[in-house]
C-alpha positions as CSV (number, residue, x, y, z in Angstrom):
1,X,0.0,0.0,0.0
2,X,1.3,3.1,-0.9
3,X,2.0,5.7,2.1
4,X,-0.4,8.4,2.5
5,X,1.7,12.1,2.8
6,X,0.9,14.2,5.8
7,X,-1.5,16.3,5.8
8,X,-0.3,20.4,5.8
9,X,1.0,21.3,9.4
10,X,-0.8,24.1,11.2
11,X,1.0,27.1,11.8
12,X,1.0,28.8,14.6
13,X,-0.7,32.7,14.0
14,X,2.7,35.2,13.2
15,X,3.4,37.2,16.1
16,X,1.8,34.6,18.5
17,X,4.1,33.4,21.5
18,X,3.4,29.4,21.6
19,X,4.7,27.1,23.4
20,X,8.2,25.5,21.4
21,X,7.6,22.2,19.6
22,X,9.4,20.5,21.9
23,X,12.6,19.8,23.6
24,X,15.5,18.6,20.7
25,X,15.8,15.4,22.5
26,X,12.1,15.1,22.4
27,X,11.9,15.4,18.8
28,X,14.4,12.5,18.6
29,X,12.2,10.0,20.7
30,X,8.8,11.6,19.1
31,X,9.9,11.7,15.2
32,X,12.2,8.8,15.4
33,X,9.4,6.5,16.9
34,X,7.3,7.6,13.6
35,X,4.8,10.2,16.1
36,X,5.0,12.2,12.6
37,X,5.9,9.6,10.3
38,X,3.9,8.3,7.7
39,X,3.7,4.1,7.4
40,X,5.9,3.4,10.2
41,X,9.4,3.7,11.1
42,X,12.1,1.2,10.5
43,X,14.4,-0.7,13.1
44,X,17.2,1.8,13.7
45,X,20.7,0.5,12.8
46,X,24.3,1.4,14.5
47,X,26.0,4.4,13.5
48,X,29.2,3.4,12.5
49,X,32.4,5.6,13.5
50,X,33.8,8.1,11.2
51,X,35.9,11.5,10.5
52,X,33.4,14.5,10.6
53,X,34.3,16.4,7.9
54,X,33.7,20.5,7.7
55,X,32.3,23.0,6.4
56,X,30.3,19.9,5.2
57,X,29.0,18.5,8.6
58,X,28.0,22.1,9.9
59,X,25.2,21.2,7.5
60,X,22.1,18.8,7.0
61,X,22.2,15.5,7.0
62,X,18.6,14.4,5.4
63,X,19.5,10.6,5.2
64,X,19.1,10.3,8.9
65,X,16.2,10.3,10.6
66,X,16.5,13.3,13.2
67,X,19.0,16.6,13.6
68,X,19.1,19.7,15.5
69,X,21.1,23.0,15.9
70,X,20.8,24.2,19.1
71,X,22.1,27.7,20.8
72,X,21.4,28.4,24.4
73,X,23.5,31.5,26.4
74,X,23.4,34.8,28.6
75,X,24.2,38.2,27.6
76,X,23.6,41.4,29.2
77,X,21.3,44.2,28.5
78,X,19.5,47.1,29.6
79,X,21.9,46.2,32.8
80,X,20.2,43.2,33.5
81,X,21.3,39.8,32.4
82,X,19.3,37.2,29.6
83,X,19.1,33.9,29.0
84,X,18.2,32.6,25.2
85,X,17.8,30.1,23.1
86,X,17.1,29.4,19.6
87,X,17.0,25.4,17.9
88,X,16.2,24.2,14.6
89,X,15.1,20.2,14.0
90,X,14.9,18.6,10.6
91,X,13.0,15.3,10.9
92,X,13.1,12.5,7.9
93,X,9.7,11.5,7.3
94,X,8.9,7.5,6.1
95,X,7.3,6.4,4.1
96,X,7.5,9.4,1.4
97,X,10.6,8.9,-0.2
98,X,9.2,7.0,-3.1
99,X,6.3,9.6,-4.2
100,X,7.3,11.9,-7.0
101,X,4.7,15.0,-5.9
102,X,6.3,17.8,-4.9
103,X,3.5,18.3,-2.4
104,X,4.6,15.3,-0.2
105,X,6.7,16.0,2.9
106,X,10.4,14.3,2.9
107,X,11.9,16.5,5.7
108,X,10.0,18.4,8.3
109,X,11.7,21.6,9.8
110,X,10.0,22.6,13.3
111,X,11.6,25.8,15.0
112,X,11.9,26.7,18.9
113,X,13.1,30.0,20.7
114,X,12.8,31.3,24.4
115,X,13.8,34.3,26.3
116,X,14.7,34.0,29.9
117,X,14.3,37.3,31.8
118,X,16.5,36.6,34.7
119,X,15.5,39.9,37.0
120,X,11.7,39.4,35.9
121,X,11.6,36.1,36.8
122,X,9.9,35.3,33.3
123,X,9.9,32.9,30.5
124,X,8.8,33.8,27.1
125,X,8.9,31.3,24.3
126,X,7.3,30.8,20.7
127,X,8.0,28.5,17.7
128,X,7.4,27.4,13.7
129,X,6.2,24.8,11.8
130,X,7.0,23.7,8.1
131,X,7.5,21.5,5.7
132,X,11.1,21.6,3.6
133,X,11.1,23.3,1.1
134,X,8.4,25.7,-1.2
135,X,11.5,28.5,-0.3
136,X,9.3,28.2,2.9
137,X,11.4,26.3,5.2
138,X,15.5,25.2,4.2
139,X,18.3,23.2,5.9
140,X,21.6,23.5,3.5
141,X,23.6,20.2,3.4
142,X,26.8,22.2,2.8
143,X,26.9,24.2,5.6
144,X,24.9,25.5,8.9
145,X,22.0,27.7,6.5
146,X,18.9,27.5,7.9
147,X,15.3,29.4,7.3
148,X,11.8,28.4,8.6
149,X,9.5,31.1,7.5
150,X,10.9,34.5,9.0
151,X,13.3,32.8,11.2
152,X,17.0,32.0,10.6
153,X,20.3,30.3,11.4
154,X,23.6,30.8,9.4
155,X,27.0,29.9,10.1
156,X,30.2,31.8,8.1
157,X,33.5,31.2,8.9
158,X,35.7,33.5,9.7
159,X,39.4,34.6,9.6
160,X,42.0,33.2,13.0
161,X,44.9,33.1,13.6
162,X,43.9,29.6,15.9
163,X,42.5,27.6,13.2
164,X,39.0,27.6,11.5
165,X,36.2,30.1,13.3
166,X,33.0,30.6,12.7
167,X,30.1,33.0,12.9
168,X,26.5,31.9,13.5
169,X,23.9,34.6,12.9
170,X,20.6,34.4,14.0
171,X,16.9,36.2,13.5
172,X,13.9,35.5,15.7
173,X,11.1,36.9,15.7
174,X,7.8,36.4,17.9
175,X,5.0,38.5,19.1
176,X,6.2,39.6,23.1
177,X,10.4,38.9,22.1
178,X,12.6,39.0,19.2
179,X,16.7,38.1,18.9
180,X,19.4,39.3,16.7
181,X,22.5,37.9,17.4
182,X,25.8,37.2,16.3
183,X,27.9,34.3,18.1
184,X,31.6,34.4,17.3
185,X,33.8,31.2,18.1
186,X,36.7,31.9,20.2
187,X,38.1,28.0,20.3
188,X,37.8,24.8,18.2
189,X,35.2,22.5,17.9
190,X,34.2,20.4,20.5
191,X,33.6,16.5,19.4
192,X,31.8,14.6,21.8
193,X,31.9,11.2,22.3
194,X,34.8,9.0,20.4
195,X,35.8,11.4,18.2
196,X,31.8,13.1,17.6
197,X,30.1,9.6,17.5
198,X,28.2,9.9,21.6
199,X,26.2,7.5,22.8
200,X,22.8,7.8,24.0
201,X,22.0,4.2,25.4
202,X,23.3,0.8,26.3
203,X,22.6,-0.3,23.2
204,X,25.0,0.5,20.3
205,X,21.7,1.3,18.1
206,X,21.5,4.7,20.5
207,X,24.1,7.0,19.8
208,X,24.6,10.1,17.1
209,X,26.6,12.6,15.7
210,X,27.4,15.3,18.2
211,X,30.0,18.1,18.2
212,X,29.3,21.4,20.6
213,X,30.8,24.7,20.1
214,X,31.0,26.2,23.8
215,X,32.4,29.5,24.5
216,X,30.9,31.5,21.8
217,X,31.1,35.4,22.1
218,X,27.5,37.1,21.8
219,X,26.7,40.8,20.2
220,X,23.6,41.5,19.1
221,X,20.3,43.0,20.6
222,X,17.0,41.8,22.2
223,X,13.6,43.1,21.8
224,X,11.0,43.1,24.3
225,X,7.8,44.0,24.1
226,X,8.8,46.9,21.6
227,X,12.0,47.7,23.2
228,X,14.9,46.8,21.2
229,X,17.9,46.1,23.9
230,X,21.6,46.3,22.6
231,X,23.4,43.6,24.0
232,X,26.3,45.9,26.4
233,X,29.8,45.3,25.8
234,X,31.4,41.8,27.5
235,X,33.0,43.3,30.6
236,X,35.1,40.1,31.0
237,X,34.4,35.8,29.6
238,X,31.7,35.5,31.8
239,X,29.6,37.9,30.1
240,X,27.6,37.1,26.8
241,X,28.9,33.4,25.8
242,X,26.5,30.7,23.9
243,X,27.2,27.2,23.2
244,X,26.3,25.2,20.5
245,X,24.9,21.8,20.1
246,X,24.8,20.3,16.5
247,X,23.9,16.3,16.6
248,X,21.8,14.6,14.0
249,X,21.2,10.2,14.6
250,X,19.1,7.6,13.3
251,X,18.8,6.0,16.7
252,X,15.7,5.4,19.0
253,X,15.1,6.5,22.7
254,X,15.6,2.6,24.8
255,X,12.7,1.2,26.0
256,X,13.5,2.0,29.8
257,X,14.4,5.6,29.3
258,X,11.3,8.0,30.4
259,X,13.2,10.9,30.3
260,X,16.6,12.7,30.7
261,X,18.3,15.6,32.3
262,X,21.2,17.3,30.5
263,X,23.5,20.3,31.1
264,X,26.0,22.2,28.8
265,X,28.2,24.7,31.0
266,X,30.0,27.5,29.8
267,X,33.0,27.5,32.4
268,X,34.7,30.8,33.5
269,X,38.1,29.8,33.1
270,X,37.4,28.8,29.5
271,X,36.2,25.5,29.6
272,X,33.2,23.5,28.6
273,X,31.4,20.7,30.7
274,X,29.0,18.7,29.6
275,X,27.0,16.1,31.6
276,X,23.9,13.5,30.7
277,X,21.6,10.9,32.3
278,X,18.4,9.1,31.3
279,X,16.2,8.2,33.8
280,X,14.3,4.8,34.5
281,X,10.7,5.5,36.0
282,X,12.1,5.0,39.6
283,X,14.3,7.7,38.7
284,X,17.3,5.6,38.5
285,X,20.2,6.3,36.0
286,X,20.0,3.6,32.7
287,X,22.5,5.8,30.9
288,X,24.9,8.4,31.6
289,X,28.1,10.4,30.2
290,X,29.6,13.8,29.2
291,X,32.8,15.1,28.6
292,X,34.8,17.8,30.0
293,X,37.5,20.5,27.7
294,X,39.8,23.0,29.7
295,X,42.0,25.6,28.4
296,X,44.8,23.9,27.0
297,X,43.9,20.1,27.4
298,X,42.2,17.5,25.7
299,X,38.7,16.8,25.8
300,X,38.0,14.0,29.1
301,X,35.1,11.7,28.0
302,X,33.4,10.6,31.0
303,X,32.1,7.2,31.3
304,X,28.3,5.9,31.8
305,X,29.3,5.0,35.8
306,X,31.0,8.3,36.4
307,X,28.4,10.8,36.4
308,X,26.0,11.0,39.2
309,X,22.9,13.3,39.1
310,X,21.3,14.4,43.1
311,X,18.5,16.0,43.1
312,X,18.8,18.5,45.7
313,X,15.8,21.1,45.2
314,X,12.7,20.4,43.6
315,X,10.0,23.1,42.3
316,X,6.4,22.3,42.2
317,X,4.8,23.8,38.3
318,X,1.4,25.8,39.4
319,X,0.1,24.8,35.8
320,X,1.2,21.3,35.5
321,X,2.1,19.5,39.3
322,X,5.3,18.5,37.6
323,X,8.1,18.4,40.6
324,X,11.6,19.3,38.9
325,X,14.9,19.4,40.8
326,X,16.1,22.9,40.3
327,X,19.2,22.3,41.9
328,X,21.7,19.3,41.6
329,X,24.3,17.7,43.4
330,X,26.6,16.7,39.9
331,X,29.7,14.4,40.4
332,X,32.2,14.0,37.9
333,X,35.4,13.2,37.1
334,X,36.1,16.7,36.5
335,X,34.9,17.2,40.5
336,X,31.7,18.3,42.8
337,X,29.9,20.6,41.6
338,X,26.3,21.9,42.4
339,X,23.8,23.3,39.6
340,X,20.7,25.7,40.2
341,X,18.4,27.7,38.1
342,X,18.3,31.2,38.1
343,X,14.6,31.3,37.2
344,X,12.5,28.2,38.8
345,X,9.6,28.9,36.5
346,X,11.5,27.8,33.1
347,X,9.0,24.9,32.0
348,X,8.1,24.5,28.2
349,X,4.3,24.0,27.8
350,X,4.2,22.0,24.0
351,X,1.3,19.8,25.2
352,X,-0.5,21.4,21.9
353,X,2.4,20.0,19.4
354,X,4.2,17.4,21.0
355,X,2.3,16.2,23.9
356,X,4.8,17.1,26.7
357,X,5.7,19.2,29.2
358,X,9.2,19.7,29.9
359,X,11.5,21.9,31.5
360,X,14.3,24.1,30.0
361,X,16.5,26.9,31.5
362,X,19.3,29.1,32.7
363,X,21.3,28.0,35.1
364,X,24.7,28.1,37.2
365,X,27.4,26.1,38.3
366,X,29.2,26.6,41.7
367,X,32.1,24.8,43.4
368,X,30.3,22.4,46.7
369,X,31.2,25.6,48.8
370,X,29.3,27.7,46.6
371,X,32.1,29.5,44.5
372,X,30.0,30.1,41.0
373,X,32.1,29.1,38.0
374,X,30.5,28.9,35.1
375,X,26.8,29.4,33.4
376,X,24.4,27.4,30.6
377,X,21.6,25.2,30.0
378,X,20.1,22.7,31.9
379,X,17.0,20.3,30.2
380,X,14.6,18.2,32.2
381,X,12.4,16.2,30.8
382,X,9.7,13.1,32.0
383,X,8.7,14.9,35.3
384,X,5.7,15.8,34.7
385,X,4.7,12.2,32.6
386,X,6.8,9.6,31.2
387,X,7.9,10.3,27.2
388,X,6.3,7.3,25.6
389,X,7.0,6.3,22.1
């Protein structure tokens, strides 16, 4: 029988602030588990290991199944300080590759951006729907070059004396926020994993592609509500620095997994930590792992038994009931460290698009004695109901 193509996607009305469609690791368990596929998905196979290779791997990768470019950071404006972030997914659909209309959807492009008003205490957030192509919605396989409507992401390089740099420019625009930003690299490339291929699972079936770009200088501006905002001067490296996540798999969320929490740090010395579990419903650790980069050194890889996640303060959503540890206890090779938000009320409503609630946000990282030493992102999801394929 001959697959049916989806039908059009909604969109969201321009200028409305929407929920995002979903948290990136979401999308791989919802897309890759055919939520959005037409006719099924097919058993996912190992990834095997290879050499990235760029500009070209900046770019899309439409023969797997799910891929995301992801930007999260703080800047300072107006005197106060910002949190941000702005990711694009691409999502393969089955079942369509076969049809010769133009009007049948091979790749699926979903948008998501949020703006963390730190002094406020206020979240706002919005996203965008499309199918590829139409000169509606574009992922380049050549390089980072990404449009979905009236929002975009594009990477240049730029000239170093250290090696290739880059420059990634973005637009967003919603109804209460907008962002115009420029992130600069100031250091290589950061491959996760052996070498970029990370592992996501005990099985060798989940793992993907994953390189970060941490320490990224931010200029720019910020509108709220009508008042455009430009970004102030960096008074030192803690000030206005992004990170980057680019990772695109064909693997499947296990079985036991009902959700995961995740951090990427900026750290103020220079370096870049990353740490990951997912969760069992008893809220045990099936998988875990991360990597740490200081100035200088190699990357560390850390191992699935050497990261250990304790929850240490838990905030209670008034609109969903969902308890999420806002604080951790985080040990790693790399040492003890403890994590907390700087805005409790960071949780993504996306029950209208993707079914689930999750929970995204600024955050910082102190020493156990509470010396802060670095900022970033932390993502919580499963709290408020198991992710269920």
């Amino acid at each position: 029988m001959t697959p049916t193509p989806p039908a059009p996607l909604a969109q969201p009305p321009h200028g409305e602030t929407t929920a995002p469609a979903g948290t990136r690791r979401h999308w791989l368990a919802l897309l890759l588990g055919g939520g959005l596929a037409a006719g099924g998905t097919p058993p996912a196979r190992a990834l095997p290991m290879r050499a990235l290779n760029f500009p070209r791997d900046h770019g899309s990768h439409p023969d797997l199944r799910t891929e995301w470019w992801y930007i999260t950071g703080h800047a300072l404006a107006a005197g106060k300080p910002w949190g941000f972030q702005v990711t694009f997914f691409r999502s393969r659909v089955e079942g369509t590759a076969s049809l010769r209309s133009a009007f049948a959807a091979q790749q699926l492009l979903f948008a998501h951006a949020a703006l963390t008003d730190v002094q406020g205490q206020k979240l706002h957030h919005d996203q965008r729907i499309a199918r590829a192509g139409f000169a509606i919605a574009q992922a380049s396989t050549t390089d980072t070059a990404l449009r979905l409507q009236d929002w975009t992401l594009h990477r240049t390089p730029l000239a170093s004396p250290n090696g290739p740099a880059s420059r990634y420019t973005t637009h967003v625009g919603g109804g209460a926020f907008s962002l115009d930003l420029q992130c600069d690299s100031t250091q290589s490339l950061l491959l996760q994993g052996q070498q970029g291929l990370s592992r996501k699972g005990p099985d060798t079936t989940q793992a993907s592609y994953y390189y970060s770009q941490p320490q990224l200088e931010v200029s720019g501006s910020i509108t709220l509500n009508g008042q455009r905002m430009a970004l102030e001067p960096a008074r030192d490296r803690f000030t206005n620095r992004a990170w980057l996540d680019h990772e695109w798999s064909e693997s499947l969320l296990h079985p036991e997994a009902v959700g995961w929490d995740w951090m990427g740090i900026n750290l103020n010395e220079g370096g870049a930590l990353t740490a990951f579990r997912l969760r069992r419903s008893d809220g045990s650790t099936l998988y875990a792992g991360g990597s740490v980069r200081r100035p200088g050194q190699a990357v560390q890889v850390f191992g699935p038994q050497e990261v250990v996640f304790t929850p240490l303060r838990l905030w209670t959503s008034p609109a969903s009931g969902a308890r999420y540890p806002v604080a951790w206890g985080l040990h790693t090779p790399a040492g003890r460290f403890t994590l907390r938000a700087l805005v409790d009320a960071q949780e993504l409503d996306s029950q209208a698009s993707t079914g689930t609630l999750y929970w995204e946000g600024l955050s910082e990282l102190s020493t156990e004695d509470g010396w802060g030493i670095g900022r970033g992102y932390l993502e919580m999801t499963g709290y408020a109901r198991p992710l269920r394929l």
